[in-house]
MIMARNU-146347 format. One line per field, with one value per atom (N, C-alpha, C): residue in one letter; atom name; y, z, x. Coordinates in steps of 0.02 Angstrom, whole numbers. Each point is the difference from the previous one (the first is absolute). Layout:
<nodes>
residuo	a  ... .
atomo	CA  ... .
yy	Y  ... .
zz	Z  ... .
xx	X  ... .
</nodes>
This chain:
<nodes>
residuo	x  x  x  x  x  x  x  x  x  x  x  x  x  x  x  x  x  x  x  x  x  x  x  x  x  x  x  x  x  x  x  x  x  x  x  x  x  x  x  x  x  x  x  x  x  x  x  x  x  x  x  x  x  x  x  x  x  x  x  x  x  x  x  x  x  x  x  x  x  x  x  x  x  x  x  x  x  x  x  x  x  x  x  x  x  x  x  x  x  x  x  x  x  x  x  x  x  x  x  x  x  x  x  x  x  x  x  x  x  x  x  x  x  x  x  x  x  x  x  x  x  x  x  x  x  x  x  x  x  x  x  x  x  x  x  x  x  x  x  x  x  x  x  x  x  x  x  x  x  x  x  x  x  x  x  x  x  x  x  x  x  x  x  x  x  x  x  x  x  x  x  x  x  x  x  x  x  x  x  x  x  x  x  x  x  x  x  x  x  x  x  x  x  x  x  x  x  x  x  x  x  x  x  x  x  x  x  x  x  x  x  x  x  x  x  x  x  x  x  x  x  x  x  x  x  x  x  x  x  x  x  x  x  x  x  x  x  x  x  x  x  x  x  x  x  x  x  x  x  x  x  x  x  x  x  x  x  x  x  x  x  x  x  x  x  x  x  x  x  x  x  x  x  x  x  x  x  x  x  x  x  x  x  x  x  x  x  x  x  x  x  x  x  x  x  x  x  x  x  x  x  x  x  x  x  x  x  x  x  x  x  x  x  x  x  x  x  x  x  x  x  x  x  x  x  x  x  x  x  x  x  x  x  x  x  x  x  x  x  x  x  x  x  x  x  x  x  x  x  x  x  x  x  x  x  x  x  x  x  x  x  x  x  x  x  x  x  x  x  x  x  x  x  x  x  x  x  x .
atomo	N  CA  C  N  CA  C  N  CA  C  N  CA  C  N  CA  C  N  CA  C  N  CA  C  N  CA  C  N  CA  C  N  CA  C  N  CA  C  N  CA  C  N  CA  C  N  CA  C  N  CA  C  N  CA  C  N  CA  C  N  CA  C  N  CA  C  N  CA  C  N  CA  C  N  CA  C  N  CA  C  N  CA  C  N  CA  C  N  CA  C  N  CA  C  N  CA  C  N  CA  C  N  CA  C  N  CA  C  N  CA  C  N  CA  C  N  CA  C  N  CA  C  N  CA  C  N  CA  C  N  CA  C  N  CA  C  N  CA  C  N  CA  C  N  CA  C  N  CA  C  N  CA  C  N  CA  C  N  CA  C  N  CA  C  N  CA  C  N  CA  C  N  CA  C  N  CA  C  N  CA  C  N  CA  C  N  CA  C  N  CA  C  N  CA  C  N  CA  C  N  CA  C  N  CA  C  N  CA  C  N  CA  C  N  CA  C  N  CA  C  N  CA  C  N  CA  C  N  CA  C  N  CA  C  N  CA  C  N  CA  C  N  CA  C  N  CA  C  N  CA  C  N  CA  C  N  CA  C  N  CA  C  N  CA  C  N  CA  C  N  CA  C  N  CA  C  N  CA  C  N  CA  C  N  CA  C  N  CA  C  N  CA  C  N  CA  C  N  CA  C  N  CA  C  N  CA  C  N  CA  C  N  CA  C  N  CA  C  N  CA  C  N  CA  C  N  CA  C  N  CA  C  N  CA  C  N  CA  C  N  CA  C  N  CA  C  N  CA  C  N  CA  C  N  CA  C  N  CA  C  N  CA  C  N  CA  C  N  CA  C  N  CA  C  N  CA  C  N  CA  C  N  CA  C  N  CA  C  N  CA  C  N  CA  C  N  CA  C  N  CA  C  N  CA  C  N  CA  C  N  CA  C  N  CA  C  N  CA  C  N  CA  C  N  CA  C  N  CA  C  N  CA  C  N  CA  C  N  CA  C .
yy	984  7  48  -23  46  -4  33  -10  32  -59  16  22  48  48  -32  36  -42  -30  35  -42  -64  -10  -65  -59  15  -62  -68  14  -60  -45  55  -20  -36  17  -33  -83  -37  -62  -10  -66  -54  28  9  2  102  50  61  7  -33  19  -25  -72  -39  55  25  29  73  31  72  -43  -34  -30  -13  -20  -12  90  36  58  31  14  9  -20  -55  -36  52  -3  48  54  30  78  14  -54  -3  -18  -40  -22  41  -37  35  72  -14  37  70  13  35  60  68  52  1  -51  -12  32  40  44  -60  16  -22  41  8  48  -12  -63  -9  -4  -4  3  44  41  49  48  9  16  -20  -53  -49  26  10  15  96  6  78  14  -49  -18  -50  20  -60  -58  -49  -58  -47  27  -31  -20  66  -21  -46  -16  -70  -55  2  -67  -1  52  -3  -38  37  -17  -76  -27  -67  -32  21  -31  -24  44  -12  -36  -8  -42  -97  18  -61  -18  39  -28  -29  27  -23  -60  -22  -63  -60  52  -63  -43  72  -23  -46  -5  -51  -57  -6  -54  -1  59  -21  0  -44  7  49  44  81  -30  36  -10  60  -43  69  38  -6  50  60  -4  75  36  -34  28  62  -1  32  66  60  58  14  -40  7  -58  -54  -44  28  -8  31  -56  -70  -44  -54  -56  -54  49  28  46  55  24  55  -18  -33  -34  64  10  48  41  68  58  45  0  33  71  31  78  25  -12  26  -17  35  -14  -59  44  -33  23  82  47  -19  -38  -13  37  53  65  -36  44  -45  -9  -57  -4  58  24  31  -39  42  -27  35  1  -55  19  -52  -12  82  -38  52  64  66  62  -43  -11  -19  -61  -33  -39  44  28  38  -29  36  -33  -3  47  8  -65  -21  -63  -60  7  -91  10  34  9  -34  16  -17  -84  10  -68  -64  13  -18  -24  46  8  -61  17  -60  -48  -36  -81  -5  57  -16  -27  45  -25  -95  -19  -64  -57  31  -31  -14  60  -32  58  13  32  9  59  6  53  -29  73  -10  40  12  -5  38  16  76  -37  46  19 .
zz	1514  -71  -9  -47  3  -93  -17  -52  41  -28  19  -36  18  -19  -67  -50  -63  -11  53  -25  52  57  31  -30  -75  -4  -23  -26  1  44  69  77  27  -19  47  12  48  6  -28  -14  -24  10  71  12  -21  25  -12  -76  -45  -68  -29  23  -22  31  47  36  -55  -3  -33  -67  -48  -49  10  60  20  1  17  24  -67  -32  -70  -36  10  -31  8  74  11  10  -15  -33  -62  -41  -66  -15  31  1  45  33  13  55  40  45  -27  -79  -27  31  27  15  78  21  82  49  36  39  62  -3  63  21  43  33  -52  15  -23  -91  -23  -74  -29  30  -41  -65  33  -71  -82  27  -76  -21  18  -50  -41  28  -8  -67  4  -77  -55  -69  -38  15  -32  36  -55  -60  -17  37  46  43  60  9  69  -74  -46  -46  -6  -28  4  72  66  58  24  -54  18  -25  -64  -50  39  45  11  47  33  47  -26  -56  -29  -19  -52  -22  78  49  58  14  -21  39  -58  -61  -46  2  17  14  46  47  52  -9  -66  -27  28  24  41  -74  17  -62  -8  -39  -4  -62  1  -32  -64  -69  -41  -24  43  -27  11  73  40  -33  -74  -19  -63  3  -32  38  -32  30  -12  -4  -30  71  13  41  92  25  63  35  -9  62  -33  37  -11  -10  59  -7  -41  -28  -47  -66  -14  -70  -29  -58  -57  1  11  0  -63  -53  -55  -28  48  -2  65  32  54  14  10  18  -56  -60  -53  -41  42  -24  30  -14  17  10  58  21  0  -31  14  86  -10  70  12  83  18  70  17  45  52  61  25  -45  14  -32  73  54  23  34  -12  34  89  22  68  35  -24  -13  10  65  9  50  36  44  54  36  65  -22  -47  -25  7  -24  -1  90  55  48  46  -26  34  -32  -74  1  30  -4  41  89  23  70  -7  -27  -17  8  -45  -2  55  30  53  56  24  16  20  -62  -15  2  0  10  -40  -54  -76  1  -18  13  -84  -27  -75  3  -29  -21  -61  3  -77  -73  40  -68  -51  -44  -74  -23 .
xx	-1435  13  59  39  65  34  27  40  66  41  73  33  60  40  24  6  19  79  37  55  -16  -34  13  -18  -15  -61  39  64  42  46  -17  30  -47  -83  -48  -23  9  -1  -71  -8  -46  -65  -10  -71  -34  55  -31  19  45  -12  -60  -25  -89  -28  16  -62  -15  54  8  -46  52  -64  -80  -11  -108  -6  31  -22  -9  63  -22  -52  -8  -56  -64  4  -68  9  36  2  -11  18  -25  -80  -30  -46  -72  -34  -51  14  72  14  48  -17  18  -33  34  -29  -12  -3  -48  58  -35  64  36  69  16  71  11  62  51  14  78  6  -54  10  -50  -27  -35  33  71  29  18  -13  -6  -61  -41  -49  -12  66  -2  49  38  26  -40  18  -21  -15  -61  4  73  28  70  62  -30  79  -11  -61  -30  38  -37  17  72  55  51  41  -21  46  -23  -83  -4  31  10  57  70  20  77  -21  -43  -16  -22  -33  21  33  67  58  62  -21  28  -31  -50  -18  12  2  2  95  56  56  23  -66  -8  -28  -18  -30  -73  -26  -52  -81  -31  -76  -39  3  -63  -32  -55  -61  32  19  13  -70  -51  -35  8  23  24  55  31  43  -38  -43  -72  -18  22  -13  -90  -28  -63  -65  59  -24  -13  -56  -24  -2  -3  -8  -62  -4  -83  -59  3  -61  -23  56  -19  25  47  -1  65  -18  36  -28  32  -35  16  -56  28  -9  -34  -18  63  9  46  67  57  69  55  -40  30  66  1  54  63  52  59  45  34  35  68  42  67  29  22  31  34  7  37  67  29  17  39  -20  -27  -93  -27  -85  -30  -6  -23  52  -1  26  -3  -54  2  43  25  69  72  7  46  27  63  40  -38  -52  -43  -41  -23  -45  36  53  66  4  27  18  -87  -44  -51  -42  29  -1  60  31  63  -17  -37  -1  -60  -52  -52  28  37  26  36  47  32  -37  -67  -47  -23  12  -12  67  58  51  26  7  16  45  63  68  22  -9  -8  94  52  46  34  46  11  -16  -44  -65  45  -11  3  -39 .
</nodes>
């Protein structure tokens, strides 16, 4: 499980931008809170700014023409399983940016090394 560095998300091929979208999904959803190494910090910020950085993650897939469910465009929406949540994470924080502080150059450099990993050669990134 990973969230990628926020500027890569318009570099990332086909399959890790769907993928970053399922993951979102379940960070939003029931796997809201559930510890894991690589994204425990998301939950240490607002849950606005998970909905926000899913946001850009959907407007990337939608430029790709790719199909999202506009419910997820619903800062209120958690997934099938949990439905609309209307007591919780209803307070909308303005975007920041980058969304997360932890999105720094030691973070792009190690996400970077990741895909390289996989054979995916990411540069001139803005």
């Amino acid at each position: 499980m990973r969230v990628w560095h926020q500027s890569l998300i318009k570099y990332l091929p086909r399959n890790q931008l769907l993928g970053q979208h399922r993951e979102l999904c379940a960070l939003r959803g029931k796997g809201f809170g559930k510890k894991h190494s690589t994204v425990n910090y998301v939950f240490q910020h607002p849950y606005s700014d998970l909905f926000h950085f899913h946001q850009l993650v959907i407007n990337e897939m939608e430029k790709r023409n790719y199909k999202v469910n506009t419910l997820w465009k619903n800062i209120k929406y958690r997934g099938k399983n949990i439905g609309f949540d209307y007591t919780n994470f209803t307070k909308e924080e303005k975007v920041k940016t980058p969304i997360y502080k932890e999105h720094n150059n030691e973070y792009l450099k190690e996400c970077l090394d990741n895909l390289k990993r996989k054979n995916i050669n990411i540069t001139n990134i803005n």
